[in-house]
MARTI-298360 format. One record per residue (C-alpha): residue in three letters; residue number from 1; x, y, z. Coordinates in steps of 0.05 Angstrom, whole numbers, m for minus. Example, Ala and Ser with C-alpha at 12.3 -4.5 7.8 and 13.67 -1.06 7.14 Angstrom:
  residuo  num       x       y       z
      Ala    1     246     m90     156
      Ser    2     273     m21     143
end
This chain:
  residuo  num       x       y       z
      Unk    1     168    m257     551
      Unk    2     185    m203     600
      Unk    3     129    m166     604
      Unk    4      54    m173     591
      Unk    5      44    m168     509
      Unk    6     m13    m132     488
      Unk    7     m25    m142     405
      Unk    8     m65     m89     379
      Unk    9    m101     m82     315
      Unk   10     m64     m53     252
      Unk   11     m84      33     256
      Unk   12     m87      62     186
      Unk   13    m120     137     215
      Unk   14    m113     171     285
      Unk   15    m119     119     335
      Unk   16    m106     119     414
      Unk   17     m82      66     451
      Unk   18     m79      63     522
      Unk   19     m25      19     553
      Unk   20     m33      m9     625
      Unk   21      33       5     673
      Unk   22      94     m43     644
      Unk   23      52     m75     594
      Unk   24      83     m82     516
      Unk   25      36     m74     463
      Unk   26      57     m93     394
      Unk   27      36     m81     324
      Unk   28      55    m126     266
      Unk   29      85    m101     201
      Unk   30      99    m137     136
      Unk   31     154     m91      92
      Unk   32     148    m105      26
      Unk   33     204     m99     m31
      Unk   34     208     m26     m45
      Unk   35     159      m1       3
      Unk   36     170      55      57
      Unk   37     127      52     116
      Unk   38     111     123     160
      Unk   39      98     117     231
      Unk   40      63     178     264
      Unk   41      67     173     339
      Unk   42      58     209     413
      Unk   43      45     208     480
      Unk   44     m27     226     502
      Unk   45     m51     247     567
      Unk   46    m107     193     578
      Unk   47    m132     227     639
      Unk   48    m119     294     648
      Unk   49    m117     288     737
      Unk   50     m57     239     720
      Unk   51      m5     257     669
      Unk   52      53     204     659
      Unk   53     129     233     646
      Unk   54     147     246     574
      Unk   55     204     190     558
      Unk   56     159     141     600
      Unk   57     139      97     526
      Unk   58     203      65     499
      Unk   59     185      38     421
      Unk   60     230      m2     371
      Unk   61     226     m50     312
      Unk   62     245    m127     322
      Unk   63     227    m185     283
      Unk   64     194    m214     341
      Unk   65     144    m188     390
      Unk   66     197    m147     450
      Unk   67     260    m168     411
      Unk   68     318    m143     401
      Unk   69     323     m67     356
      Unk   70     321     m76     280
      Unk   71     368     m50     243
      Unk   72     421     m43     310
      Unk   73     430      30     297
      Unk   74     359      52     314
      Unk   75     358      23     379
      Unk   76     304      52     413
      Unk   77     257     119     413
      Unk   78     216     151     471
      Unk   79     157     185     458
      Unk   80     139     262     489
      Unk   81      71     292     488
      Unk   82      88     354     461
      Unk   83     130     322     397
      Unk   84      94     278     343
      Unk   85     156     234     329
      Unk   86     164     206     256
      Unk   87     191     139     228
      Unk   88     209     123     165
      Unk   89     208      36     156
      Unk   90     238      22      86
      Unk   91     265     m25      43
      Unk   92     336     m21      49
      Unk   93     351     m46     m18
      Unk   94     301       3     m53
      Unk   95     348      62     m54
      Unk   96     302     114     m12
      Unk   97     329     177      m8
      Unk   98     341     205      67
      Unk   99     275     189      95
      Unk  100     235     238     145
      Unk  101     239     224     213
      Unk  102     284     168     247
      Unk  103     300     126     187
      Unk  104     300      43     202
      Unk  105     327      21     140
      Unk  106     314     m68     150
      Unk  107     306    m119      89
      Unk  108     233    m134      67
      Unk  109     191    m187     114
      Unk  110     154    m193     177
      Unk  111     170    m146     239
      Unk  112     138    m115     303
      Unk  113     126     m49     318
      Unk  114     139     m49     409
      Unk  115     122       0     454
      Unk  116     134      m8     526
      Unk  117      95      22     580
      Unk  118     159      35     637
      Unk  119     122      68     694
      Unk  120      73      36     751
      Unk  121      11      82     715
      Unk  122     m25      80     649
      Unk  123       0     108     591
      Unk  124     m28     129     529
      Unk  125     m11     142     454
      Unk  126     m20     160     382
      Unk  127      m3     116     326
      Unk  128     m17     124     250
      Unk  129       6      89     198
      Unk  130      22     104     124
      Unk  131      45      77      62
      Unk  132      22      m3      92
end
């Protein structure tokens, strides 16, 4: 790998997570048949005397932890502070309507949420998930 992998717990409420300069931290999801997955997410400002760039936390979904973008069209999302982003993860065989958000449409199994810290200073975000 890379980079240094950080695995953090699975968030169901508001949770922060503070990543440390060009570490990855990774969150696994299992997509079940038929189920949509939200993602709630943004950059925080961990300490207020040292505020990273917005665009500075690159995030995708892979089947393994820092792999390649699943499905290829999503490629990747940066996070801002002022802009809660949205993802939609569903079943792409379930027939979901246009999804809410950035839709990553991938067949039911195992994947890994990524987000990677690019800048020489600790960042810090929001995550919630719904729907899991």
């Amino acid at each position: 790998m890379l980079y240094p992998v950080t695995e953090f717990t699975y968030p169901t409420t508001f949770n922060q997570y503070t990543l440390p300069p060009g570490q990855l931290g990774v969150f696994r999801i299992d997509l079940s048949a038929g189920q949509v997955i939200n993602f709630q997410m943004n950059q925080l400002v961990a300490d207020p005397n040292n505020m990273p760039q917005d665009q500075t936390l690159r995030c995708w979904i892979s089947n393994q932890r820092g792999g390649n973008p699943k499905p290829v069209d999503s490629r990747y999302w940066h996070l801002t502070a002022l802009q809660r982003r949205i993802i939609t993860m569903y079943d792409v065989f379930s027939g979901v309507d246009t999804p809410e958000g950035i839709p990553v449409d991938v067949a039911p199994g195992a994947y890994w949420l990524n987000i990677l810290n690019l800048v020489n200073e600790t960042n810090s975000f929001y995550l919630e998930i719904t729907g899991a």
